[in-house]
C-alpha positions, 0 to 999 in steps of 0.5 A: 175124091181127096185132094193131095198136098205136097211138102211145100204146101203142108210148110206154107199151111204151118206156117200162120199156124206155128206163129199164132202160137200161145205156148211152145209147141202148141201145135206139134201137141195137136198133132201128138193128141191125134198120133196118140189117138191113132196109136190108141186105136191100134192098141185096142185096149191091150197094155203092151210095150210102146218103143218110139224110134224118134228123128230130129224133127218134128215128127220126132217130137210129135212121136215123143209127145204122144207116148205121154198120152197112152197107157203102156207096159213100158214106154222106150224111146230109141233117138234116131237122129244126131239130135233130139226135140228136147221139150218133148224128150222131157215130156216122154221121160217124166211120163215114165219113158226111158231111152234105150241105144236098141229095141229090147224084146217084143213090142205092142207097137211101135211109133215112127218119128224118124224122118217127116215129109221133109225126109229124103232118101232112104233109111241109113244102114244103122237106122234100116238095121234096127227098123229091119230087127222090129216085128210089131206093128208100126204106126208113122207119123206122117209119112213112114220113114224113106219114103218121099213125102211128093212122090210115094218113091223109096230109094232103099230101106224105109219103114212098112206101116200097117197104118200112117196118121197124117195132118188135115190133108192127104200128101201124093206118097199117101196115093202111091206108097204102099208102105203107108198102110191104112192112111188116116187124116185127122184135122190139126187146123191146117188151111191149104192153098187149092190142091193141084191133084186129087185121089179117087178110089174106084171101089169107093167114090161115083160119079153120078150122072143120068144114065138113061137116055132121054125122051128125044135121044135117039142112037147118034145122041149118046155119041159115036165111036170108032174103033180101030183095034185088032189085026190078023195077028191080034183079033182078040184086042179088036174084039175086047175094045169094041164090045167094051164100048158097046158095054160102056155107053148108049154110043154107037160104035163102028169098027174098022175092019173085017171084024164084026163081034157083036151085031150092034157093032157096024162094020166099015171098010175104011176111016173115011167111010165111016160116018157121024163118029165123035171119037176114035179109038186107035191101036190095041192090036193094030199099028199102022202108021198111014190109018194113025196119020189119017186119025190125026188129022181128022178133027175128032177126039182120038184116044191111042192105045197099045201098037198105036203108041208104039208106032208114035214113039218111033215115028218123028213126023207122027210125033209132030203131027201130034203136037200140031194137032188142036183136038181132044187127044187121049195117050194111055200107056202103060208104064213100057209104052210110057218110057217109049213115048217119052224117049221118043220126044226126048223129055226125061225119064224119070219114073218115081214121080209118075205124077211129075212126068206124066204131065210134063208129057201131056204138056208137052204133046198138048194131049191128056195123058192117062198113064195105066197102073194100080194108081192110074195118073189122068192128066192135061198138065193144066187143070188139075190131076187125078189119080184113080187108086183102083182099089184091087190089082185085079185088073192085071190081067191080059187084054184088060188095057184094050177093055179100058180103051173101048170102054174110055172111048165110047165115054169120049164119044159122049157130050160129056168131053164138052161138059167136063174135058178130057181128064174127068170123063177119063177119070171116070172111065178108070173108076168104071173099070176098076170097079168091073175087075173087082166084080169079075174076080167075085165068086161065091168062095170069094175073089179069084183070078179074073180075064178080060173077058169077064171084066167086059161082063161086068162093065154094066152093073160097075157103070151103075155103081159107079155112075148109079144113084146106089152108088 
């Protein structure tokens, strides 16, 4: 994992660093050495043409100071704003660099310095004209330009970088702006305060634990789960969710309903004759509001999913009985389900800062909030929040989200919520399923469209990457 950092953040950790200064720009100059690197790295050894389009600030100038440092054809500069960080404009032209009012011809790569983290909105028309006229390589300098440094959001025109150099430290647009390209951290000193959220890659980071079960376990030690998933209408959402928790977790798993796809599931008739279950899993498939209502008042942790979030949604004293409640609660909504929750308890929506609004829903219905894309955002609102870059969008298929709650309940049912809480277990259950898209989209020609079904297969060699001591 990697710890996130937003603007305010990045200014306070500049700050004793731009005042202990020995020489004008002293730091800026770091940064540069490291773009210039970056850039270097990109060129690999060709010796092309290099256009800088160089902002006002200080990514302008950081722009500018390192084109002195790299070997070029030529070195052209277009100044982007009202105002330029003359230092370094004199550096550049006295290493040979000319400004010019347009990019001419072809380029070897180009070096974004138009707006830095502080930059909001998008690109001008002038400014996305000339972006827009570039066909080469771009390599930003901290963030590319028109993006939003705290949330990865565009509003309109912005720069595509096939790679972004920024300082000692990730920012959240970097775990969610695709247009960043390959990210690279290089270290310039900077000394942050303790990171509010972190980044996970489900295909790259692990989670070790002891996956065996111990000489005294039994089958009600690795935990119980209840499932109450699927219906007449939609049997296969009961049947992905339960197999999925068989798949997931040494826990027993228990299914409400007629339903019985695999002979280590025990079926029961009823909630309340289902015994010894730690955690519940209600809604993919299902949405009935009295079973809701009964999960909700029962004291174990419940995971609600699907037709369950629907039905929460629209129903004001289910809403309430939610924010009541006092035990370990888990929401996973897709973005659609997402708008729905969060109109239901009137908060605002506002869908560019995922990490923004999925807390203030978590804080707001006192549960843990586990809001489904290619980033997953897992969050309390209290402890610090995690983001799980899957790593691959294979996981965008139909029934993948009833996999996850079978698989992120079973984990619930584990001792593991008492160890580590709510947000942990289900960061790992996101990178387990991550991981198993990417394994059930391998073929031996390569990687090809994947199901559910497939997904479901492959939970136990992920749960070994991600969890395993090969991992």
């Amino acid at each position: 994992m990697r710890p996130l950092y937003t603007v305010e953040q990045v200014r306070a950790a500049e700050a004793p660093l731009l005042a202990a200064q020995q020489r004008p720009d002293e730091l800026m100059r770091k940064a540069a050495h490291q773009v210039a690197r970056a850039a270097q790295d990109m060129l690999d050894s060709k010796y092309g043409r290099i256009l800088v389009l160089a902002g006002s600030g200080g990514n302008g100038g950081d722009a500018l100071y390192a084109a002195t440092e790299l070997k070029a054809a030529s070195l052209e500069a277009v100044l982007m704003g009202g105002r330029v960080h003359q230092p370094a404009l004199a550096a550049f032209e006295a290493a040979g660099g000319t400004v010019v009012e347009k990019p001419l011809g072809e380029y070897a790569l180009v070096i974004d310095g138009i707006t830095g983290i502080g930059g909001t909105g998008a690109l001008r028309d002038w400014a996305a004209g000339i972006v827009a006229s570039i066909d080469a390589p771009v390599l930003s300098v901290d963030i590319p330009s028109g993006v939003d440094a705290d949330t990865g959001a565009t509003h309109g025109a912005h720069v595509k970088a096939r790679r972004t150099i920024t300082f000692s430290g990730l920012r959240y647009a970097h775990a969610f702006a695709s247009a960043c390209g390959e990210v690279t951290v290089a270290d310039i000193g900077l000394e942050f305060e303790p990171a509010d959220a972190f980044l996970w890659n489900a295909l790259t980071d692990n989670l070790p634990l002891k996956l065996e079960p111990g000489e005294s376990d039994d089958k009600y030690t690795g935990g119980v789960v209840g499932i109450c998933a699927g219906s007449t209408q939609y049997p296969g959402a009961g049947i992905m969710c339960s197999i999925a928790a068989v798949r997931a977790t040494p826990s027993m798993v228990r299914y409400i309903g007629d339903i019985c796809p695999l002979p280590e599931i025990v079926p029961h008739p009823s909630i309340a004759e289902a015994a010894r279950v730690q955690a519940w899993v209600y809604g993919p498939g299902r949405g009935e509001r009295d079973e809701l209502a009964e999960l909700l008042a029962r004291p174990e942790a419940l995971l609600i999913d699907a037709s369950g979030l629907t039905v929460l949604a629209r129903d004001a004293a289910l809403r309430e009985q939610l924010i009541e409640r006092k035990f370990p609660t888990v929401l996973t909504p897709h973005v659609g389900e997402f708008v729905q929750l969060v109109e239901g308890f009137r908060l605002p929506v506002n869908l560019e800062d995922w990490v923004g609004s999925a807390r203030a829903l978590a804080v707001h219905t006192g549960t843990t909030v586990l809001l489904k894309g290619r980033r997953t955002v897992i969050t309390d609102g209290v402890n610090p929040t995690n983001i799980v870059d899957l790593g691959t969008s294979w996981a965008a298929t139909p029934g993948s989200g009833d996999v996850l709650s079978g698989l992120a309940g079973a984990w619930l049912a584990t001792p593991l919520l008492d160890k580590w809480g709510a947000v942990k277990v289900m960061t790992l259950a996101a990178l387990i399923h991550g991981q198993a898209a990417e394994i059930a989209a391998r073929t031996e020609y390569g990687h090809a469209p994947t199901s559910a079904s497939l997904i479901i297969d492959a939970i136990r060699p992920a749960t070994a990457r991600v969890c395993g001591p090969a991992g």
